[in-house]
SEFI-514260 format. One line per field, with one value per atom (N, C-alpha, C, CB): atom name; x, y, z; residue in three letters. Coordinates in steps of 0.05 Angstrom, whole numbers, plus 32768, in hexadecimal, padded with zeros to 4 digits. Glycine has a CB too. Example, Ala and Ser with C-alpha at 12.3 -4.5 7.8 and 13.67 -1.06 7.14 Angstrom:
BEGIN
zanu <- [N,CA,C,CB,N,CA,C,CB]
px <- [8108,80F6,8108,80E2,8101,8111,8102,811A]
py <- [7F8E,7FA6,7FBE,7FA7,7FD3,7FEB,8001,7FF4]
pz <- [809C,809C,809C,80B5,808E,808F,809D,8072]
segu <- [ALA,ALA,ALA,ALA,SER,SER,SER,SER]
//
This chain:
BEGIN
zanu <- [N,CA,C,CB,N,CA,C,CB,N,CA,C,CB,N,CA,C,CB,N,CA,C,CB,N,CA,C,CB,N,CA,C,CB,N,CA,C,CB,N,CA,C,CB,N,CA,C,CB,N,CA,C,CB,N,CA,C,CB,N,CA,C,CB,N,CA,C,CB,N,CA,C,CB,N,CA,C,CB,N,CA,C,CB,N,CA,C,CB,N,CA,C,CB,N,CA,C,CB,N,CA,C,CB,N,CA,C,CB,N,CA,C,CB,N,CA,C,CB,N,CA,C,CB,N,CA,C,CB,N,CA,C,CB,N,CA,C,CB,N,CA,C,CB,N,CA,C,CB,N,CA,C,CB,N,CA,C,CB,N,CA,C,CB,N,CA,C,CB,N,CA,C,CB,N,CA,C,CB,N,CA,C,CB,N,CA,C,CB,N,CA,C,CB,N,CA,C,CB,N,CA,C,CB,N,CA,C,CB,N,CA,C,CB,N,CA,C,CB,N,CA,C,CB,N,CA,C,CB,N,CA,C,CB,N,CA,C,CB,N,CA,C,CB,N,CA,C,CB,N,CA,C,CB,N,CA,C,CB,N,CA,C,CB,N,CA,C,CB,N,CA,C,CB,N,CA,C,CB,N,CA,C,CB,N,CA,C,CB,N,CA,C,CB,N,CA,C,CB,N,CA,C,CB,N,CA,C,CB,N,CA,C,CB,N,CA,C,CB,N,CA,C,CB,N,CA,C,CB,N,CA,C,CB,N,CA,C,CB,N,CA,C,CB,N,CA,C,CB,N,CA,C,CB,N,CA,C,CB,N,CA,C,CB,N,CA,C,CB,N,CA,C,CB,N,CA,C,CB,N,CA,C,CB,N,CA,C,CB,N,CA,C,CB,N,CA,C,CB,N,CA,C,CB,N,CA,C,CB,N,CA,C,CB,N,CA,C,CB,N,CA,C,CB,N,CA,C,CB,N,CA,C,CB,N,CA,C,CB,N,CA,C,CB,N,CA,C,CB,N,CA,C,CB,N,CA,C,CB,N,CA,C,CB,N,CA,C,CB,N,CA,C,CB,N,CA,C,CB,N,CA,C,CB,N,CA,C,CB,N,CA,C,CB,N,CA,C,CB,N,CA,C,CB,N,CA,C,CB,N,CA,C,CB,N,CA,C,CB,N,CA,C,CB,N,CA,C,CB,N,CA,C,CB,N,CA,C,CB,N,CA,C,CB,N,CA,C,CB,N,CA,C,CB,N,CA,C,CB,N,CA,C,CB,N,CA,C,CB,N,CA,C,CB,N,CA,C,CB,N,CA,C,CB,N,CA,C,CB,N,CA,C,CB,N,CA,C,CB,N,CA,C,CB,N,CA,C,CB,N,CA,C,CB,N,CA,C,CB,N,CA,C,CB,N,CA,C,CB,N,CA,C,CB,N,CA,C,CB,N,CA,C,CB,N,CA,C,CB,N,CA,C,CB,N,CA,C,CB,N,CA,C,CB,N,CA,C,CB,N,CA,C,CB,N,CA,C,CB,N,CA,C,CB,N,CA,C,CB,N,CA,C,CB,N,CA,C,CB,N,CA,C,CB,N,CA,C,CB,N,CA,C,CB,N,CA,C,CB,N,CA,C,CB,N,CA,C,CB,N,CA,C,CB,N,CA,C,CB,N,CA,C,CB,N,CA,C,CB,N,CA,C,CB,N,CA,C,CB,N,CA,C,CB,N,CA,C,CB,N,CA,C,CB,N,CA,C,CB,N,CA,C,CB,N,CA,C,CB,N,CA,C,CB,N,CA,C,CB,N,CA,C,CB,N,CA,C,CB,N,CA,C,CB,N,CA,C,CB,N,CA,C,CB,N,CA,C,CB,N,CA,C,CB,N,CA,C,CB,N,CA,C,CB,N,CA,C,CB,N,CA,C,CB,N,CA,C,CB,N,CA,C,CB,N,CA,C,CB,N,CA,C,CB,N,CA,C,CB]
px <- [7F46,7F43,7F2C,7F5D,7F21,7F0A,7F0A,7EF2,7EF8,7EF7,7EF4,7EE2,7EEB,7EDC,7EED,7EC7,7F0D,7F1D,7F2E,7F2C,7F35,7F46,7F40,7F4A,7F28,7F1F,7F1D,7F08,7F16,7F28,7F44,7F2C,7F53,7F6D,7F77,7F72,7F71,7F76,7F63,7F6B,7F50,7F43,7F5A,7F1E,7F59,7F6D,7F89,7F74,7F9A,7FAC,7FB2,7FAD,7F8C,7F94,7F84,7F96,7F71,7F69,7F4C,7F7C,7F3F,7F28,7F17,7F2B,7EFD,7EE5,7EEA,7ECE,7EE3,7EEB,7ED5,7F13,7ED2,7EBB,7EBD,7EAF,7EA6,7EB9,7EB0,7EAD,7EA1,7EAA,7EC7,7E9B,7ED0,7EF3,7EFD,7F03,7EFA,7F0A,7F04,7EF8,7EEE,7EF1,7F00,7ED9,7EF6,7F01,7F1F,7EFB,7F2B,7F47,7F5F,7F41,7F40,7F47,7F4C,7F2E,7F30,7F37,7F45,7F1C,7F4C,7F6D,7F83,7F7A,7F84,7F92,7F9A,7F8F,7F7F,7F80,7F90,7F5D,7F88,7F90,7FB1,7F7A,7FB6,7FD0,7FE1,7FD2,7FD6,7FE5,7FEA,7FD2,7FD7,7FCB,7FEC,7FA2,7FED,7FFB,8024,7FF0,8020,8043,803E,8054,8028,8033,8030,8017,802A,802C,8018,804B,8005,7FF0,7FE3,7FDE,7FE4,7FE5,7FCF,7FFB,7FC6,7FB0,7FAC,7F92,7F95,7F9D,7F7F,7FA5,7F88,7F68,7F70,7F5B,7F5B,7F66,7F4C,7F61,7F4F,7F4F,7F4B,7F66,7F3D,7F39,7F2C,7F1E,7F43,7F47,7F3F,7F5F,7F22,7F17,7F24,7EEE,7F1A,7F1D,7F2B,7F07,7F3E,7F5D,7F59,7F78,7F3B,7F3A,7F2A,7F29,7F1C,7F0D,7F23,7EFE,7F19,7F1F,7F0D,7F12,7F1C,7F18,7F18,7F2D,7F0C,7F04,7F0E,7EDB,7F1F,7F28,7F15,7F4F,7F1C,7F09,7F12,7F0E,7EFD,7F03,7F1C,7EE9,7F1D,7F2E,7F4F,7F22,7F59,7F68,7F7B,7F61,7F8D,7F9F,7FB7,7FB1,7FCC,7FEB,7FEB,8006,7FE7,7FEC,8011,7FDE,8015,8035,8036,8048,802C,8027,8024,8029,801A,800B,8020,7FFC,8008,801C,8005,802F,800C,8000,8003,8003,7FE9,7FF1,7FE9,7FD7,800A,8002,8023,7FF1,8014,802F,803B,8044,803A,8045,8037,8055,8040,8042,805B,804D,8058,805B,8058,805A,8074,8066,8063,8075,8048,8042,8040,8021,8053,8051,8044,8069,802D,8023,800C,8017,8006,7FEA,7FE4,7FDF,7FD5,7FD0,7FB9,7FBD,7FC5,7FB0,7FA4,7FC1,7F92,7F89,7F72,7F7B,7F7B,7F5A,7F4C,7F47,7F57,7F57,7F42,7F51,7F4E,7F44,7F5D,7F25,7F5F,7F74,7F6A,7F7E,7F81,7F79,7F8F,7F6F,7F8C,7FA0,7FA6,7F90,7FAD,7FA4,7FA3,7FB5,7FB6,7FBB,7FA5,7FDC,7F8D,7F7E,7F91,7F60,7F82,7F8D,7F83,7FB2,7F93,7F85,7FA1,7F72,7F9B,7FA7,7FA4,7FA0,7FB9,7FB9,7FC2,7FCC,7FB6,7FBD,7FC6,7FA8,7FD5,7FE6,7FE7,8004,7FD9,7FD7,7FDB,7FBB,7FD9,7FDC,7FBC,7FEC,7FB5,7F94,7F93,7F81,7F79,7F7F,7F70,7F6E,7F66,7F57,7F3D,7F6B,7F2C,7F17,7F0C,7F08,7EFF,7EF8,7EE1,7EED,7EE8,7ECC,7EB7,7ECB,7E9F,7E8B,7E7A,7E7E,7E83,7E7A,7E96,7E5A,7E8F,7EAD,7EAE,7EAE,7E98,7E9A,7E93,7E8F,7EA8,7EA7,7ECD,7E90,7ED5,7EF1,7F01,7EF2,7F17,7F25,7F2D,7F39,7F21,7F2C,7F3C,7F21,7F48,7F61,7F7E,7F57,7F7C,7F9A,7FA4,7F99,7FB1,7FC6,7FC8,7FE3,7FC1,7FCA,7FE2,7FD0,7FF4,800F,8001,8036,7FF3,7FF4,7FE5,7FED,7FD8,7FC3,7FD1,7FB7,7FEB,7FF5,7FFD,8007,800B,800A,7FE6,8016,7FD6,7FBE,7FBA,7FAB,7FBF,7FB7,7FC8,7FBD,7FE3,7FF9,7FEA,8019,7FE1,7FD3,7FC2,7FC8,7FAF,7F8F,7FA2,7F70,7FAC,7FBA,7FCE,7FCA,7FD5,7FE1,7FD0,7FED,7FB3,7FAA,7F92,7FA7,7F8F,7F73,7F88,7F68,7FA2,7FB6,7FB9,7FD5,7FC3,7FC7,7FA9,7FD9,7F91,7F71,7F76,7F50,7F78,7F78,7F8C,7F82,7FA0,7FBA,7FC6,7FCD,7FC4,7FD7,7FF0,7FD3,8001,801B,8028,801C,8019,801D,802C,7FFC,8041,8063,805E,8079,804B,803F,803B,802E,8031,8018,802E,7FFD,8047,8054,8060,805C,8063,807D,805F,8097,804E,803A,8040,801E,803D,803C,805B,8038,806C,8081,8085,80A3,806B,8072,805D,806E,804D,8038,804D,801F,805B,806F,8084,8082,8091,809F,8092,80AB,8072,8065,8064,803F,8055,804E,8060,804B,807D,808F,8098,809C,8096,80AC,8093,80B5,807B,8062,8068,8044,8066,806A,8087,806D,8095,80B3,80AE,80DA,80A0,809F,8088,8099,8073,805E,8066,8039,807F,8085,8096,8094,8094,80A2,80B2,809E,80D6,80E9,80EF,8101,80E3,80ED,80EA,80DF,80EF,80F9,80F9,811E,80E9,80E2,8103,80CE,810A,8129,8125,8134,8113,810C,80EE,8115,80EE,80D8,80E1,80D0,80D0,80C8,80BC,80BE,80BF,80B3,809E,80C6,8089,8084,8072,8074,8084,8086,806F,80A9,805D,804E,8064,8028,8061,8078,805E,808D]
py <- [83DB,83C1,83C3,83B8,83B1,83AD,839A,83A9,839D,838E,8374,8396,8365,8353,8346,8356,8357,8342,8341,834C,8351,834C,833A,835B,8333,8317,8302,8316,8307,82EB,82E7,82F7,82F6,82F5,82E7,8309,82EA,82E4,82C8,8301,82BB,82A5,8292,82AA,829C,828A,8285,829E,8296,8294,8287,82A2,827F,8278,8260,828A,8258,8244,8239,823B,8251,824C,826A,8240,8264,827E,8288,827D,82AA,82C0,82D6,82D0,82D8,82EC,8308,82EB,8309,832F,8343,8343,8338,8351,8354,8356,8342,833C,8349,8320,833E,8348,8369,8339,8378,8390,839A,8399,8395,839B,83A3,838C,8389,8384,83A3,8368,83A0,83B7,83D2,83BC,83D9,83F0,83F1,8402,83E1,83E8,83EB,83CB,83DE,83E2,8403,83CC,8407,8427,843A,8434,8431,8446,843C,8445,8422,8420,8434,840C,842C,8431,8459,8424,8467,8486,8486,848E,8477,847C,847D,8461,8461,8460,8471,843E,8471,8476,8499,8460,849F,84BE,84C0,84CB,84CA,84C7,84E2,84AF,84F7,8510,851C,851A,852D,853D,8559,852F,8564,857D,858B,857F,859E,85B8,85CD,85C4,85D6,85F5,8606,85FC,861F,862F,8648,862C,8654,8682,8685,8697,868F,869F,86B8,86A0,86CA,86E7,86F1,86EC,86E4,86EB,86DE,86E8,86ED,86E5,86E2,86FF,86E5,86E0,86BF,86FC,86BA,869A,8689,8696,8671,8657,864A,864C,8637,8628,8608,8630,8601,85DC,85C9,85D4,85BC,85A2,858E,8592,8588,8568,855A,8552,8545,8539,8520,852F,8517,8503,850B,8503,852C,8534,8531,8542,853F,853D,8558,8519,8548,8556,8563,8544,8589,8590,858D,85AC,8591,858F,85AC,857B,85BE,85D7,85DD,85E2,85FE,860A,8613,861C,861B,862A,863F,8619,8657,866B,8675,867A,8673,8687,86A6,867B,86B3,86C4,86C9,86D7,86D2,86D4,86BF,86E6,86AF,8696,867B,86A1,866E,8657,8662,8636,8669,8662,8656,8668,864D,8642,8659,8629,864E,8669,865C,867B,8667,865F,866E,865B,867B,8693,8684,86B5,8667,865E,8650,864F,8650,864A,862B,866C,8611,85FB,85F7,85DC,85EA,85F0,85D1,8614,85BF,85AB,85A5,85AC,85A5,85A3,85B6,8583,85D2,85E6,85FA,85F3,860B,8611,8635,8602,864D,8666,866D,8678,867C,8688,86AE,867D,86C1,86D6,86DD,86E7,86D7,86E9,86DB,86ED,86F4,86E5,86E2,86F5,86CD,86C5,86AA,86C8,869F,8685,866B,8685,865B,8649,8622,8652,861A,8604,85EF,8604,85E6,85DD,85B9,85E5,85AF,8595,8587,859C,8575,8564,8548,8566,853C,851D,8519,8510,8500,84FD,84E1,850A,84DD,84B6,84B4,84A3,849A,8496,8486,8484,848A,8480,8464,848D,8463,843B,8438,8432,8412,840D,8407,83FA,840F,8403,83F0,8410,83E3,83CC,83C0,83D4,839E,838F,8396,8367,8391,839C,83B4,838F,83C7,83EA,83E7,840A,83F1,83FD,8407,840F,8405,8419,8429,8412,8443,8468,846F,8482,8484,849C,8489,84B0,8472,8465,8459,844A,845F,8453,843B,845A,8433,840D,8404,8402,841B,8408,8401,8421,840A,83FC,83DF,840E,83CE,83BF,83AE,83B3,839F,838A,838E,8381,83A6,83A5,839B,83C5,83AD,83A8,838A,83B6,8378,8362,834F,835D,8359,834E,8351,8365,836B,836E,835E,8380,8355,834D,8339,8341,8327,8315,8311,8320,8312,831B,831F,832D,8335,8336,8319,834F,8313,82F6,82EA,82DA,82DE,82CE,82D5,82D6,82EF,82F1,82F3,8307,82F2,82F2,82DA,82FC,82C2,829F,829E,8288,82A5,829A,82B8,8284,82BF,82DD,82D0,82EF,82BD,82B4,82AE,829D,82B3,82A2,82B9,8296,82AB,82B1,82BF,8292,82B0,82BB,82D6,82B2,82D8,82F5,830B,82F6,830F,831A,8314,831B,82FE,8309,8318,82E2,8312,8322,834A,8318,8351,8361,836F,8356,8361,8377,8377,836F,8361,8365,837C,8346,837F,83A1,83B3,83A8,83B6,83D1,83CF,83CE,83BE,83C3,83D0,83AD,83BF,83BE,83E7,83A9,83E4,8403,8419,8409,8416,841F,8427,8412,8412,840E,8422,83DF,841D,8436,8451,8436,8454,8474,8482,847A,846D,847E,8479,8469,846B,846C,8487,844E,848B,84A2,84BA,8499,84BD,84D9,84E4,84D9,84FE,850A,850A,851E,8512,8516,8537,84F5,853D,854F,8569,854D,857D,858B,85B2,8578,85BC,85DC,85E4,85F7,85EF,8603,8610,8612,8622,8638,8641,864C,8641,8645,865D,862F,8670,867D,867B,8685,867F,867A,869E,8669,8698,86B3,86B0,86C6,86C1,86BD,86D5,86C3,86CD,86EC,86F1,86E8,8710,871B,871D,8744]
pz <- [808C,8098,80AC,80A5,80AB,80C3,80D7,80B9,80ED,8106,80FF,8119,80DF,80DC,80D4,80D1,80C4,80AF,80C6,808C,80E2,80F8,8102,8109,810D,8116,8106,811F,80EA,80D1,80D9,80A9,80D2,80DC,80F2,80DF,8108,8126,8128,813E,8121,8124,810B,811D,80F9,80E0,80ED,80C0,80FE,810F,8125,8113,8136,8148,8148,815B,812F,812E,813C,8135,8147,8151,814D,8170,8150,815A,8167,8163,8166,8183,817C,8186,8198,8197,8191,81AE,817A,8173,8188,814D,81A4,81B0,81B9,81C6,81BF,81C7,81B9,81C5,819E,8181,8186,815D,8184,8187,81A2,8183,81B5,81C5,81C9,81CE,81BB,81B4,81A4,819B,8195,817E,818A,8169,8198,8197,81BA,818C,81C1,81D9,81C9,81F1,81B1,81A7,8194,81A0,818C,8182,819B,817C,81B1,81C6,81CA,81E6,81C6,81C1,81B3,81B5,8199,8184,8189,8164,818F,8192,81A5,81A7,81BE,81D0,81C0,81E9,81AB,81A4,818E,819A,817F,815B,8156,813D,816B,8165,8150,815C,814D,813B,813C,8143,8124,8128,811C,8120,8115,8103,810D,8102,80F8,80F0,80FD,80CC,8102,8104,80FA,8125,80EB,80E0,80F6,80B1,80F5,810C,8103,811D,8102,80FE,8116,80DE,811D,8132,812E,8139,8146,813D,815A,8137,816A,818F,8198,81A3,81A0,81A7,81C6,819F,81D4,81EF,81FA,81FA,81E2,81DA,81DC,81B7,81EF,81F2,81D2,8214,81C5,81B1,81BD,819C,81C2,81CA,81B2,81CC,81B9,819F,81AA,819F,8190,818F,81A4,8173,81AF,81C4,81C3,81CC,81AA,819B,819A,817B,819A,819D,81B1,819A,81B9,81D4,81D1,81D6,81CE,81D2,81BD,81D3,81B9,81A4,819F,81A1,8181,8183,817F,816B,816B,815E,8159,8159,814B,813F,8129,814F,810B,80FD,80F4,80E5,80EF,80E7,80CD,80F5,80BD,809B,80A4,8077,80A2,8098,808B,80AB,8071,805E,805C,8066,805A,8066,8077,8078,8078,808C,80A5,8079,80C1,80DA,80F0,80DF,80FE,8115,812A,8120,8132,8148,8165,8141,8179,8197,81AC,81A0,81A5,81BD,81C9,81AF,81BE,81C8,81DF,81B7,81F0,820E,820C,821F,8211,8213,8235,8208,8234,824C,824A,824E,825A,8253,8246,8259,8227,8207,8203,81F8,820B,81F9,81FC,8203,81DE,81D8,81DB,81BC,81E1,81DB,81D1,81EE,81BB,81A6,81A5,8187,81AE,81BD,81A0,81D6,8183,8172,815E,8169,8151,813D,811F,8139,8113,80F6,80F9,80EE,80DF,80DE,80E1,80BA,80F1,80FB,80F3,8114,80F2,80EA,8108,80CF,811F,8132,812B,8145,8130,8131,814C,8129,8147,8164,8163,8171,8175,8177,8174,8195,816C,816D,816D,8152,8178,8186,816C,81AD,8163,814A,8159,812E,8147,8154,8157,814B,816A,8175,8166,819D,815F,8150,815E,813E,8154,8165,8163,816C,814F,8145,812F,8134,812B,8123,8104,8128,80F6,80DD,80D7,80CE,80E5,80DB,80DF,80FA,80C5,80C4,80D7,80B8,80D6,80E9,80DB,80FA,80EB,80DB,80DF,80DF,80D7,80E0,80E7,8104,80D3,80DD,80C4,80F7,80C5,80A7,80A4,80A5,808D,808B,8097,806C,8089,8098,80B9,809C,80CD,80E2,80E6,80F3,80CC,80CC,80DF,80B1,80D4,80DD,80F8,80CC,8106,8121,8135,8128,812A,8134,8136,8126,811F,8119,8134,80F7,813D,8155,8174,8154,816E,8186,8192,8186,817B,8184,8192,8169,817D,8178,8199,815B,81A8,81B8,81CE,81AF,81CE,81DB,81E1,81D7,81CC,81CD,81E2,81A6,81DB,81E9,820E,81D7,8211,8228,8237,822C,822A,823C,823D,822D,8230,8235,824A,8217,8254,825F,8264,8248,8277,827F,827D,82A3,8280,8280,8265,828E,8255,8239,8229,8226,822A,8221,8208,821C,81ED,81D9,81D2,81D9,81E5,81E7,81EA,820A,81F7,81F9,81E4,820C,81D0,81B5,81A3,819A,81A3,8199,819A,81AC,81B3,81C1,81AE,81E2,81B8,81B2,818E,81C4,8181,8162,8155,8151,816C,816C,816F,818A,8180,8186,816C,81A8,8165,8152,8137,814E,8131,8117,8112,811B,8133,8137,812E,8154,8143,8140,8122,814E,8113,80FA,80E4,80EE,80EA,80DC,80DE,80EC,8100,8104,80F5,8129,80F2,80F2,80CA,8109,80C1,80AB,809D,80A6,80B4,80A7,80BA,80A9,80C1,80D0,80BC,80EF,80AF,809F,80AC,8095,8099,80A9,808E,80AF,8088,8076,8084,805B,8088,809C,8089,80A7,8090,8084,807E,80A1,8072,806F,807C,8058,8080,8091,809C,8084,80BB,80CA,80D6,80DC,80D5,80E4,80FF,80DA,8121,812F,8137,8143,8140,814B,8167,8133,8175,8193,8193,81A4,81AD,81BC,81D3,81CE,81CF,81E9,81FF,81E1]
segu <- [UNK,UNK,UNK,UNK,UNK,UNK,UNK,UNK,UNK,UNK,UNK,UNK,UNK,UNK,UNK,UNK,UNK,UNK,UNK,UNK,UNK,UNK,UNK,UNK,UNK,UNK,UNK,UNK,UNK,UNK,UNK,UNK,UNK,UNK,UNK,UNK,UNK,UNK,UNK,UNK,UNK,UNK,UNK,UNK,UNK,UNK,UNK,UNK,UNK,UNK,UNK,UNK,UNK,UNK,UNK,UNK,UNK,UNK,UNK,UNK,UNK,UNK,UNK,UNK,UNK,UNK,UNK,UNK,UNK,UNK,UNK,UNK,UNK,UNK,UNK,UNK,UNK,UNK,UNK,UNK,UNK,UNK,UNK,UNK,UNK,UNK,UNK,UNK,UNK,UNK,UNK,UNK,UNK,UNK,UNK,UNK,UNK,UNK,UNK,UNK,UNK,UNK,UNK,UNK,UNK,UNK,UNK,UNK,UNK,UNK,UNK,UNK,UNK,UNK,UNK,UNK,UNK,UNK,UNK,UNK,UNK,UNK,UNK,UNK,UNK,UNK,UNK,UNK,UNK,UNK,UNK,UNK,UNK,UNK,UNK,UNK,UNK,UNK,UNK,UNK,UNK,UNK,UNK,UNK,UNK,UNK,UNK,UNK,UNK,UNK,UNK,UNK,UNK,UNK,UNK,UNK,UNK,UNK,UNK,UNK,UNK,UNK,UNK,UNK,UNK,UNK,UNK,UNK,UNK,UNK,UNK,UNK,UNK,UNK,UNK,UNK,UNK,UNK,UNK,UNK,UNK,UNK,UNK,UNK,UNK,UNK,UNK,UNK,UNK,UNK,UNK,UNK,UNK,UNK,UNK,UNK,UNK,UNK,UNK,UNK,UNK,UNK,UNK,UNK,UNK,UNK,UNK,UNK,UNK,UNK,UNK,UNK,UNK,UNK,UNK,UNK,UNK,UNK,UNK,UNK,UNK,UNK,UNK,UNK,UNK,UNK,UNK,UNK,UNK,UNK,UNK,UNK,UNK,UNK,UNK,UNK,UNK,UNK,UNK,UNK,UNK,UNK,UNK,UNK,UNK,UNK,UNK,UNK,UNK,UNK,UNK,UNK,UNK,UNK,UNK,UNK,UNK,UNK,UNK,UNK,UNK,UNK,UNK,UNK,UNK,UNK,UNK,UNK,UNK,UNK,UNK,UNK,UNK,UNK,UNK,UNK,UNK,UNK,UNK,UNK,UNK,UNK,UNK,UNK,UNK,UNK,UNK,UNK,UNK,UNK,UNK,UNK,UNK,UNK,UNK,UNK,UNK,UNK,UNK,UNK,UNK,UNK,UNK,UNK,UNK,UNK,UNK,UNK,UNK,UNK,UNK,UNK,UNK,UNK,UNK,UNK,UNK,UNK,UNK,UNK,UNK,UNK,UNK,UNK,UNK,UNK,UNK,UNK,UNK,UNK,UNK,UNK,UNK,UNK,UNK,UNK,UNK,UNK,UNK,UNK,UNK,UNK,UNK,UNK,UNK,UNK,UNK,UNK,UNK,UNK,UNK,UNK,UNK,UNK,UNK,UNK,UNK,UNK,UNK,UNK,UNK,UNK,UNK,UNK,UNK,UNK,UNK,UNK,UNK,UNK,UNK,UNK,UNK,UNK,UNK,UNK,UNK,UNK,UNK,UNK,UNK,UNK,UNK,UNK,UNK,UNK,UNK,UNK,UNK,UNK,UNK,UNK,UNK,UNK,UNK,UNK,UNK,UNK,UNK,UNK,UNK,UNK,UNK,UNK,UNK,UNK,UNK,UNK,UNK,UNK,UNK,UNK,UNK,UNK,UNK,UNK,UNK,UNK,UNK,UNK,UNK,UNK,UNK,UNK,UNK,UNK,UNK,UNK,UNK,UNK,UNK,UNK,UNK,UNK,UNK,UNK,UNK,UNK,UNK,UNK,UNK,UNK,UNK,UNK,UNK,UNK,UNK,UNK,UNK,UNK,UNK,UNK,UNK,UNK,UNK,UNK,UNK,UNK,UNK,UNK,UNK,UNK,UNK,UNK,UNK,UNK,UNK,UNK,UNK,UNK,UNK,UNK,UNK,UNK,UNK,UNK,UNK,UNK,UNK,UNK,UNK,UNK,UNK,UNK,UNK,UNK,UNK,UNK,UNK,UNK,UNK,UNK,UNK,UNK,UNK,UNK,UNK,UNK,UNK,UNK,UNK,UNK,UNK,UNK,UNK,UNK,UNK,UNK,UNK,UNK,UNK,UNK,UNK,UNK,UNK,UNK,UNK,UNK,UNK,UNK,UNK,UNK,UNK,UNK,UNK,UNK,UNK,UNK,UNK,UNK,UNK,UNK,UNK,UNK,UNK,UNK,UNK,UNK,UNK,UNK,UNK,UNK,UNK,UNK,UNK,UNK,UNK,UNK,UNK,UNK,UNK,UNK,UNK,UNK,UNK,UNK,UNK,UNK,UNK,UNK,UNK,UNK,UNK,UNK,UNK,UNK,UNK,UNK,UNK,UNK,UNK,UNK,UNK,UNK,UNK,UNK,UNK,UNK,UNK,UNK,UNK,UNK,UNK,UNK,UNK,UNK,UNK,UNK,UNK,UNK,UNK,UNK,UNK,UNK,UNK,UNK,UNK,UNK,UNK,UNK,UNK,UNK,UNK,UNK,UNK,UNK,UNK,UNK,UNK,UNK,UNK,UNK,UNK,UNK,UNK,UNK,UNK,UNK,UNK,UNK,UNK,UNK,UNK,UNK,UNK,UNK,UNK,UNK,UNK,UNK,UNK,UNK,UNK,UNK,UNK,UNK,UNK,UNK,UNK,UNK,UNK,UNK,UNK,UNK,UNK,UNK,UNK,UNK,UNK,UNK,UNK,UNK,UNK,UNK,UNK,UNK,UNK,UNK,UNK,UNK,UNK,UNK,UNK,UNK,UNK,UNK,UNK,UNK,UNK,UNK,UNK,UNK,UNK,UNK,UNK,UNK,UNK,UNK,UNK,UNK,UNK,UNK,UNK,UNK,UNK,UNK,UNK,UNK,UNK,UNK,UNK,UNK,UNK,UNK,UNK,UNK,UNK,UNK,UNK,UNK,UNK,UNK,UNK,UNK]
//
């Protein structure tokens, strides 16, 4: 979906012209929304030589959840030290790190929105939606059933694209 069919959307809704810097604007508060409820995760793979090297994540990154390590296997491995989104791992091998990751803002109305799953189109679309409303009228009663039909839309996504299927057996491996 793009910045261009969100602002189709939200003008067909609300019955007049709106300016797509708003419209973007709209959008991407809303990406930082969505980053903040929908848990929004991705992957880095990682070989590890120097177990004394700081490794820098992407700036887009944040809250790792965890690491898993191949060797022989898939593990989860807990010996690693974050620090001001850079990570040190003391034990080399090769690593699969798991993080939260915000998705990225558009910078212009007709460019896509990346790294987000359709299921979230229609919350985004509540937001703008919600947000055009409460910029006309901070009081406007609207803007708030808007608002909480983003949190539900959101909500009802994440819990639909979060596995619930669950390893039989993990291994954890601890550094002493």
């Amino acid at each position: 979906m793009t910045g261009t069919e969100i602002q189709s959307y939200v003008e067909s809704r609300l019955g007049r012209t709106l300016s797509p810097d708003d419209i973007l604007l709209a959008i991407n508060e809303c990406l930082d929304e969505i980053a903040d409820l929908a848990l929004l995760y991705a992957t880095i793979d990682l070989d590890v030589t120097d177990g004394t090297q700081w490794y820098e994540l992407p700036e887009d990154f944040s809250t790792i959840e965890h690491l898993i390590i191949y060797d022989n296997g898939e593990h989860y491995y807990e010996g690693w030290i974050y620090r001001n989104g850079s990570i040190r791992i003391p034990d080399a091998g090769s690593y699969k790190i798991v993080a939260r990751k915000m998705p990225d803002y558009l910078n212009d109305i007709a460019e896509p929105i990346n790294n987000l799953h359709r299921m979230y189109n229609n919350a985004v679309k509540y937001y703008v939606l919600g947000w055009i409303r409460e910029n006309e009228d901070l009081d406007d009663q609207i803007s708030e059933k808007y608002y909480q039909k983003f949190t539900e839309k959101v909500q009802r996504a994440a819990s639909s694209l979060i596995s619930t299927k669950s390893p039989a057996k993990v291994q954890v491996i601890r550094r002493a």
